[in-house]
Each structure stands twice: as structure tokens, then as C-alpha cells.
C-alpha positions as a printed Julia matrix, in Angstrom:
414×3 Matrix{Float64}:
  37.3   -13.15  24.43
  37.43  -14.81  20.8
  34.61  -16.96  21.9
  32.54  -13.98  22.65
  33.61  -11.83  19.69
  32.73  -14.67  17.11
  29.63  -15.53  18.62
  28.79  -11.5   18.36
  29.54  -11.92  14.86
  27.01  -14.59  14.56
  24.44  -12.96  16.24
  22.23  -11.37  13.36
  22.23  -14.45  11.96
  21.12  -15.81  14.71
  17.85  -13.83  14.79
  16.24  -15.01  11.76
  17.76  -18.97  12.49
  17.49  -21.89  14.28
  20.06  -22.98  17.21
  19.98  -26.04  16.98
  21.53  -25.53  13.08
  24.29  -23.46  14.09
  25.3   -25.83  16.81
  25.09  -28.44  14.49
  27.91  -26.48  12.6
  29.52  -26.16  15.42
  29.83  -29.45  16.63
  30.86  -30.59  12.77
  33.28  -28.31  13.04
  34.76  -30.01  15.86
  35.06  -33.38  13.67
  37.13  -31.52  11.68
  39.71  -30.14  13.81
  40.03  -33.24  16.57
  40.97  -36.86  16.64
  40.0   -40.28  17.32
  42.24  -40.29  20.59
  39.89  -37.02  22.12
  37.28  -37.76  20.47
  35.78  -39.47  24.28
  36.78  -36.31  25.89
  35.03  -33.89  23.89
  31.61  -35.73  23.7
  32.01  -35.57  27.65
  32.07  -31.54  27.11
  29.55  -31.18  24.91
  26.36  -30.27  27.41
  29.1   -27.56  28.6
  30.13  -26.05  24.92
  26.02  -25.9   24.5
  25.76  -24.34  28.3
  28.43  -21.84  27.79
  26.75  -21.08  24.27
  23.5   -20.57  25.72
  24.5   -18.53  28.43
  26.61  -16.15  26.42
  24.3   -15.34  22.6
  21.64  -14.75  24.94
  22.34  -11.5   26.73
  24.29  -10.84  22.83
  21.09  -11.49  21.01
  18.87   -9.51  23.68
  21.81   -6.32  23.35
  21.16   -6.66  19.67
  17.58   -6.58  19.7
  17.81   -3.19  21.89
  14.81   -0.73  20.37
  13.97    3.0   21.73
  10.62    2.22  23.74
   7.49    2.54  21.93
   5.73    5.95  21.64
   2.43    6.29  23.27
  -0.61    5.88  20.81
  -2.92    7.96  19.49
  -6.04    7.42  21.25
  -9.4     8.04  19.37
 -12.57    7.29  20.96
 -15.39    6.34  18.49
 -18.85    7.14  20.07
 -22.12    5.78  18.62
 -25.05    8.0   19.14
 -28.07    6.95  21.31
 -28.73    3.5   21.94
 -30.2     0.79  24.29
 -33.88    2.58  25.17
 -32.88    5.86  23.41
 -32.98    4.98  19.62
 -32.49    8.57  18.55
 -34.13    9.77  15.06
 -36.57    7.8   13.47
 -37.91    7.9    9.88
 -39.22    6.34   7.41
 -38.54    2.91   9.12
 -34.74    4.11   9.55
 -33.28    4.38  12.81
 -30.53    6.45  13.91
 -29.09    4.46  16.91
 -28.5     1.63  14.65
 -27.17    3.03  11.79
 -24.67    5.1   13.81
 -23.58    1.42  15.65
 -22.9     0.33  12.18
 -21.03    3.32  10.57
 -18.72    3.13  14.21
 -17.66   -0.06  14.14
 -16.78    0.29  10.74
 -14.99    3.28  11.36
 -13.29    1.36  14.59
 -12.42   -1.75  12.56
 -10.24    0.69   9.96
  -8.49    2.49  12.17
  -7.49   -0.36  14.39
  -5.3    -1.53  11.43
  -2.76    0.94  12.1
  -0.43    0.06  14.22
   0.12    3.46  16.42
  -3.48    3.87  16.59
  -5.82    2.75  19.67
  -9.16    2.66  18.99
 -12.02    2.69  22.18
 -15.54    2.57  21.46
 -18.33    4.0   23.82
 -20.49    1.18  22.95
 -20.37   -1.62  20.56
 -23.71   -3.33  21.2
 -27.27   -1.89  21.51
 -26.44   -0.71  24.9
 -27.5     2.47  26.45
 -24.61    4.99  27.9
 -25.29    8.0   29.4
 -24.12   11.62  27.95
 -21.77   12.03  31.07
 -20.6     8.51  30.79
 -19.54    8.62  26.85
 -17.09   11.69  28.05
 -15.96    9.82  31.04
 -14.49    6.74  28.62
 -12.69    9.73  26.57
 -11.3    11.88  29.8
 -10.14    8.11  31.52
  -8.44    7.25  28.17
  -6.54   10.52  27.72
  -7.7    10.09  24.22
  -6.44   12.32  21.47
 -10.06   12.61  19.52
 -13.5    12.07  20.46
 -15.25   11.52  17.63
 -19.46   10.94  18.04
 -21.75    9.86  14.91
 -25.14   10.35  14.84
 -27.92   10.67  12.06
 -30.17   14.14  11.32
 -33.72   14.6   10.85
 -36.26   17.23   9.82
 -39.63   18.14   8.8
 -38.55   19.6    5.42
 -37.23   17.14   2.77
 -33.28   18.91   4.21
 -30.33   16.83   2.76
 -26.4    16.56   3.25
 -23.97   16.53   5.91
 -22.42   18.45   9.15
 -19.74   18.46  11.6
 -20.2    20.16  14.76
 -17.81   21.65  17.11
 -18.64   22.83  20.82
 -19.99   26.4   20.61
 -22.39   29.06  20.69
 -24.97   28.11  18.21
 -24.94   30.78  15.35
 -28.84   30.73  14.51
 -32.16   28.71  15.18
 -31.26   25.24  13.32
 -27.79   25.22  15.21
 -30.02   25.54  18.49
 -32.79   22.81  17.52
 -30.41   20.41  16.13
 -28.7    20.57  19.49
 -31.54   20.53  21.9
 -32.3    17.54  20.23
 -29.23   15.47  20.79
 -29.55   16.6   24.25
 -32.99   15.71  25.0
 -31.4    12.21  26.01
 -30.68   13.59  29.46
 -34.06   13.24  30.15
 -33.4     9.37  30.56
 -30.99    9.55  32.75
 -31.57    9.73  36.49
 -30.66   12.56  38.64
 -29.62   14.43  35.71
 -29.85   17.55  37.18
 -26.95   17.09  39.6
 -25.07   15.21  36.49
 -25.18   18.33  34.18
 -25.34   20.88  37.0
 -28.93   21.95  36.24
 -28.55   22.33  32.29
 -31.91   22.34  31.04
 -32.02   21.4   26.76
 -34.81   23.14  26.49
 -33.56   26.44  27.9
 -31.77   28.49  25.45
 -29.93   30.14  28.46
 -28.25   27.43  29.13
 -26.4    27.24  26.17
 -24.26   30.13  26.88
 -21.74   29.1   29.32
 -20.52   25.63  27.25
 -17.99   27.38  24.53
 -15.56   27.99  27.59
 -15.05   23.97  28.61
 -14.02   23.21  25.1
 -11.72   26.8   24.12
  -8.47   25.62  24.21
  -9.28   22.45  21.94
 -10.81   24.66  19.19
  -8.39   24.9   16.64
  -8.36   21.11  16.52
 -11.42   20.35  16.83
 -12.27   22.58  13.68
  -9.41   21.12  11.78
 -11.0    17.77  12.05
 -14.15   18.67  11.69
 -13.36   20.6    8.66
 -11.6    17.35   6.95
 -14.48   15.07   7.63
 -16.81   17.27   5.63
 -14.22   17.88   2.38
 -14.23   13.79   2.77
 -18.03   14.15   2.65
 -18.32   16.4    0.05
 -15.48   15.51  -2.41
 -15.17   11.95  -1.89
 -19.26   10.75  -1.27
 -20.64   13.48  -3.06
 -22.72   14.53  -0.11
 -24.44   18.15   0.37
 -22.11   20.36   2.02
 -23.87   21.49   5.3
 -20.73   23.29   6.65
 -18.81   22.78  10.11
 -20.84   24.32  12.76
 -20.86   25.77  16.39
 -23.4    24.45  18.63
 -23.75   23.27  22.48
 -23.89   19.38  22.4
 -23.47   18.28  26.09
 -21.76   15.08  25.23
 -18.36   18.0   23.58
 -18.49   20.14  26.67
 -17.69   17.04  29.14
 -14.98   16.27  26.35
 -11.25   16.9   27.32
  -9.79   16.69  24.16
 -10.17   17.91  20.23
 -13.89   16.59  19.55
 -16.43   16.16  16.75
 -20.5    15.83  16.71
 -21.08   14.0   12.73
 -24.82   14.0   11.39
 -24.16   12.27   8.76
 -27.39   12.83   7.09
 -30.79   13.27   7.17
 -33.01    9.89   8.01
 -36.14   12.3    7.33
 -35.09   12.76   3.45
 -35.78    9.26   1.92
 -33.23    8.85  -0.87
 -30.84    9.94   1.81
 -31.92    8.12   4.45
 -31.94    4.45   2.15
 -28.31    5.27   1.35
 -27.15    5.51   5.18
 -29.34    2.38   6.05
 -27.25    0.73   2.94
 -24.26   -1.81   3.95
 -22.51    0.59   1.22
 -23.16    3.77   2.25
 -22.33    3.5    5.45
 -18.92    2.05   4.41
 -18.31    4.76   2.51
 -19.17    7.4    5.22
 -16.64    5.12   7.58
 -13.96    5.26   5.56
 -14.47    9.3    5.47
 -14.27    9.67   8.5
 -11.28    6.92   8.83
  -9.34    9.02   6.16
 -10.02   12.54   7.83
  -8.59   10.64  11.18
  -5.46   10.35   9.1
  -4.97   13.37   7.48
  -5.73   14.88  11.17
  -3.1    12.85  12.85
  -0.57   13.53   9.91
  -0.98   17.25  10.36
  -0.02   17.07  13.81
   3.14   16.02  12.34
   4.09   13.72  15.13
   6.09   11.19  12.7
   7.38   14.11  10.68
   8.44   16.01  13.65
  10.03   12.97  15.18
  11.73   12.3   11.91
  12.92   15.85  11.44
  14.82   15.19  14.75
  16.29   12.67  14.06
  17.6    13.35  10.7
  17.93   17.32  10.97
  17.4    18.36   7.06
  20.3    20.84   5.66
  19.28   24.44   6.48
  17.54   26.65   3.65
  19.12   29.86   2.78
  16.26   32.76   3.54
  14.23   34.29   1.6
  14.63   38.01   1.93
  10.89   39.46   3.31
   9.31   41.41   1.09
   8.1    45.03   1.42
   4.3    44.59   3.67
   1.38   45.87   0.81
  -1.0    45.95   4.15
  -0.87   46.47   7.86
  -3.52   45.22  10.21
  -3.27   47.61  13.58
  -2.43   45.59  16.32
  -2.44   41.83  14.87
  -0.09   39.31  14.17
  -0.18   36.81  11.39
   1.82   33.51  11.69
   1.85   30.4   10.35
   0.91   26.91  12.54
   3.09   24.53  11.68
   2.65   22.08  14.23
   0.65   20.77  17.43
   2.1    17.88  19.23
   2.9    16.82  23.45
   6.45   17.08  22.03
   8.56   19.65  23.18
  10.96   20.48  20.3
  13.8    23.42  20.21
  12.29   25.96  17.44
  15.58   25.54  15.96
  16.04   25.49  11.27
  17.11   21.62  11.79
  14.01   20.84  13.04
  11.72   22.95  11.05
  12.99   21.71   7.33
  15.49   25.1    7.43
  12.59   27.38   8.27
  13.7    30.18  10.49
  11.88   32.72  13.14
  10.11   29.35  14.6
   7.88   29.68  17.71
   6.64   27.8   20.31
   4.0    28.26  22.92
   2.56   25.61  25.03
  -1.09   25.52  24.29
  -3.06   23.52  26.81
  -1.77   20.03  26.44
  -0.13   20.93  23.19
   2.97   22.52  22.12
   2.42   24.72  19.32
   5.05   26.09  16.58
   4.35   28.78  14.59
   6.17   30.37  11.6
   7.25   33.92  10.94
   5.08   37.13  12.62
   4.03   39.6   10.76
   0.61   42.28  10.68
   0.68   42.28   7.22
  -2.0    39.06   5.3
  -0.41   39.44   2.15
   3.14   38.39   3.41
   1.8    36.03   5.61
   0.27   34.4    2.55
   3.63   34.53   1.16
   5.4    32.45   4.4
   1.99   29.92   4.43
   2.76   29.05   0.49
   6.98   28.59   1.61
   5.61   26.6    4.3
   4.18   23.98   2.23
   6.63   24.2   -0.25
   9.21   23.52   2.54
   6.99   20.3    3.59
   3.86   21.46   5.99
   1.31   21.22   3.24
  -1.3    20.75   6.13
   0.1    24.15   8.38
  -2.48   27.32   8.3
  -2.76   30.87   9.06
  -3.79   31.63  12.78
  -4.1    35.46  14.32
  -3.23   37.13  17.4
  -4.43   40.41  18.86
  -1.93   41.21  21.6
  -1.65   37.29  23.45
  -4.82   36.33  22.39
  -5.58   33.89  19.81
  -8.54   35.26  16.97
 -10.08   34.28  14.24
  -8.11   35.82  10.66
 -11.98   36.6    9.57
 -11.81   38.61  13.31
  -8.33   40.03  12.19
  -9.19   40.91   8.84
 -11.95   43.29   9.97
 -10.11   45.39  11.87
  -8.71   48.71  10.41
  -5.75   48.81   8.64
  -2.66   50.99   9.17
């Protein structure tokens, strides 16, 4: 028992050391505290003192080195547009399925620095990969983003950058720029059965896609709208706006997804700066950063933190008189979106109270406060930060279902 309680007490020193040093102390030990006369016997028990040593730190060391099992990464698939016989845009000597091989691996090679990030790629050699098959590597993967980078191009001298997200396309250019992307099928054999008789060239068949990709939406905007601040604010690039459109490789998607045109190959000056090795460095590590900020404000590490170390609860606020009533909405505050189940309890919300949760597709959602009133809603977004969501939003409800506030805000007031 004093055997096993010393060699416990040894045993985090143990982790960073050598044996072979600490049974040299042991053994030296033993010249101090034996004689000449049994000195013969206790060389004879030596190979046992190192046995029984062996075969007790062991199973003490491996106790000590006891961890909670890892967490499941986040997956992010990196797709590179076009490729192999399909080279995509091409202008003014630039093309597209090159530069968006580039700008992927780049954006791959970042993010596979951090640790709880897993990073697949579609393709990482001048391969071609069907439309079908690039959303089959994201569904098998159960990946958290789909991310797919490709280049624009126009007749007119049009400049800057946009992020798509699976939708109804909102006017003409929407509608062209996707019909383009999904001319591709046309390479692929028996691509009629593959995309159940989609046609690119048939606006009509644009109008059924926004459904496969609903319940991702809020997400997929989110991204999408961090990739073009990045854009804009960081690279100084024209602002094109995040858009709706109906790319067939985001309807096979099951999971938050992105369509980047990162600019125009068509407009020279632009086109010279995404051919650069500089440029597209600095459009990687856009995207790389709005992959971050994305996975931050799904607060997985702050909600796992939270639990773990419950913060003390916040005294609250009394609500303030409502200055306006929308008739029949709800106003609340996303805090969170995470596969973690949580109890909408104050500890695990940084002391905020009237916490939510509703299970959201794969997600769990947690909302803050209700109310049909936008001014005090505005009020409970700005305590939200304050209180340590600087990344939560405003989100509206008519009844069960989930609106847009621009939707909300149009309808009559009380």
C-alpha cells in the first residue's frame, strides 16, 4: 500500500521523465539504507523491484493521463470549381478552373492548422468531378460547410465579388450567372436521370431547388454574409452582395453551403489580381477567416465552456414599456446553433434569462427573449452582446414559422 501510494506520488513526474532515472534513484537509494552482508541478496531482487515497478506506474500513469474523449470535428469541405475537361470561365488568357484550384488549396492548407478542424477537398489536382459527385463527398462526410470557389465573367467590364446561397434567383443576372455554373451537366453522362431531368437552360426548373436547402438557410447566409465583409473590408473588393440563386452543386448539399465568385476574369485589372500568387492568398485567407468567425458564432467552445464553468447569474433588467407592436410576430434573439443539446437554463446562457430552444434540423437552436415589439428586441440583441454573444442576431416568427425581420417589419402594426 505505501509502495503504491509513493509511486502515485511520483507519477506526474513521471510523465515528463525518464525511467530509467528514477530507478536509478531508486536503486541508490537502496545503497543507502542496506549493507555489505545483503548486499548479494538484493542484487538477486533487483529484475523483481524493476518488474513490480513496471507493472504497478503503468496502469498509475495511464489513470493519470485519463482525458474526456475528443469532440467530433468540424468538417468543411473545400470545393474547387470546374476542372479536368471543364475549365470553366476563360478570359483574357485567365482561367477559372485553375485559379479556383489555387485559391482552395490555399484556403485548405489554413484551415488544416487548427486542430478541431477537418478539412476535405473535392479535388486537389486538375481532375474533373461531377456536380452530383462534389455533393456526394460533402453528404458522406457529414460535413459542417460546403464551401465552392469559382471565378465570374461578363461581357461588360463588371467588377467585385459575390456569395451565393441556394435560392430563387431575384432577377436576370442571378439566373445567367447560375445557368452558367450549371451548364457543366452537360458533360456528364446520363445526366438526366442524375439531376432528375433539370434542364440549365429552362428557367422552370429553377423553381423547385429553394426547398432542398430551407432548413440550412440561416447558416448558409451567415457565412456567406462574412465572406463578403472579408471581401470588402479586408481586400478592398466591390461589394456585389450575398445572393439567392439555383446552383445545382447547393441543392444536392446537406449542410450550410456557399457558391464564391470571387471576381470577374472578364475585367482585366481584376482578373491579373486573382491570377496573382498574392491575390489569391489574400482571397484564401478571407475566406479562411470568415470560416472562423462562422464556427465561433456557433459558439460550440463557448457553449461547452459555459457548461462547464456556469458564469454567476445576472440580475434582470426590468423590460421596458414596447414603443411598437408588430400583429402577430415574434422577435427573439439567436444566440446559438450547435448538435449540442443544452438546458436553456441562466448558467448556461452568461445569466441571460427567458432562453429557448428548438431543434432545428440537425441543429439545436437557442433563442433569447420574445417579444412583437423591434425596438425592445433591439434592446435584448445589444444586452446580448454585451453579455458575450457579440455574433447572436435578430430572427422573426409569424405563428411557428421562421421569416425574414424585412418580412416582419412590413406587416401592420398594432
Amino acid at each position: 500500500m505505501v509502495l503504491m501510494l509513493f509511486l502515485y506520488g511520483v507519477a506526474r513526474f513521471l510523465k515528463s521523465q525518464n525511467y530509467i532515472y528514477f530507478l536509478r534513484y531508486l536503486l541508490s537509494y537502496r545503497k543507502i539504507i542496506t549493507t555489505p552482508m545483503n548486499r548479494y541478496f538484493h542484487m538477486k531482487t533487483n529484475f523483481f523491484i524493476i518488474l513490480i515497478f513496471f507493472s504497478v506506474i503503468n496502469p498509475v500513469l495511464a489513470a493519470s493521463e485519463e482525458v474526456d474523449p475528443p469532440r467530433e470535428k468540424f468538417v468543411v469541405v473545400i470545393d474547387a470549381g470546374h476542372g479536368g475537361h471543364d475549365p470553366g470561365n476563360s478570359w483574357n488568357g485567365f482561367r477559372e478552373k485553375g485559379i479556383a484550384l489555387n485559391i482552395a488549396l490555399k484556403v485548405g492548407a489554413e484551415l488544416e492548422k487548427i486542430p478541431d478542424i477537418k478539412v476535405i477537398y473535392t479535388r486537389k489536382s486538375d481532375v474533373f468531378v461531377t456536380l452530383a459527385g462534389r455533393a456526394q463527398i460533402a453528404n458522406k462526410a457529414e460535413a459542417d460547410l460546403f464551401i465552392s470557389i469559382h471565378m465570374n465573367g461578363h461581357k461588360s467590364q463588371a467588377q467585385g465579388t459575390e456569395t451565393f446561397v441556394l435560392g430563387l434567383h431575384r432577377n436576370q443576372d442571378n439566373l445567367e450567372v447560375a445557368m452558367r455554373e450549371n451548364q457543366v451537366i452537360f458533360l456528364e453522362e446520363d445526366y438526366e436521370m442524375t439531376y432528375d431531368g433539370f434542364n440549365p437552360n429552362s428557367p422552370e426548373s429553377y423553381i423547385g431547388l429553394t426547398l432542398m436547402q430551407e432548413e440550412y438557410l440561416d447558416q448558409s447566409i451567415l457565412l456567406a454574409d462574412l465572406v463578403q465583409k472579408n471581401f470588402t473590408n479586408i481586400n478592398k473588393r466591390v461589394n456585389r452582395g450575398v445572393k439567392q440563386a439555383g446552383f445545382l452543386v447547393l441543392r444536392e448539399t446537406y449542410m450550410p453551403s456557399v457558391l464564391i465568385e470571387a471576381g470577374f476574369l472578364s475585367n482585366k485589372s481584376e482578373g491579373t489580381y486573382l491570377n496573382s500568387a498574392s491575390g489569391q492568398t489574400a482571397i484564401a485567407e478571407s475566406i479562411v477567416r470568415a470560416v472562423k468567425d462562422y464556427k465561433s458564432s456557433m459558439n460550440l467552445e463557448m457553449l461547452d465552456h459555459l457548461e462547464a464553468n456556469p458564469p454567476v447569474e445576472l440580475t434582470q433588467e426590468p423590460d421596458k414599456a414596447p414603443s411598437d407592436v408588430y400583429d402577430g410576430i415574434m422577435f427573439r434573439v439567436q444566440l446559438a446553433a450547435t448538435s449540442k443539446k443544452l438546458d436553456p437554463s441562466p448558467k448556461n446562457f452568461n445569466g441571460l434569462v427567458e432562453i429557448s430552444r428548438n431543434k432545428e434540423g440537425k441543429l439545436f437552436k437557442y433563442y433569447y427573449g420574445g417579444t412583437p415589439s423591434y425596438s425592445q428586441v433591439q434592446d435584448l440583441h445589444a444586452k446580448a452582446k454585451r453579455t458575450g454573444y457579440p455574433d447572436s442576431y435578430i430572427v422573426a416568427f409569424r405563428g411557428d414559422e421562421k421569416i425574414s425581420v424585412n418580412e416582419a417589419l412590413k406587416t401592420k402594426m398594432k
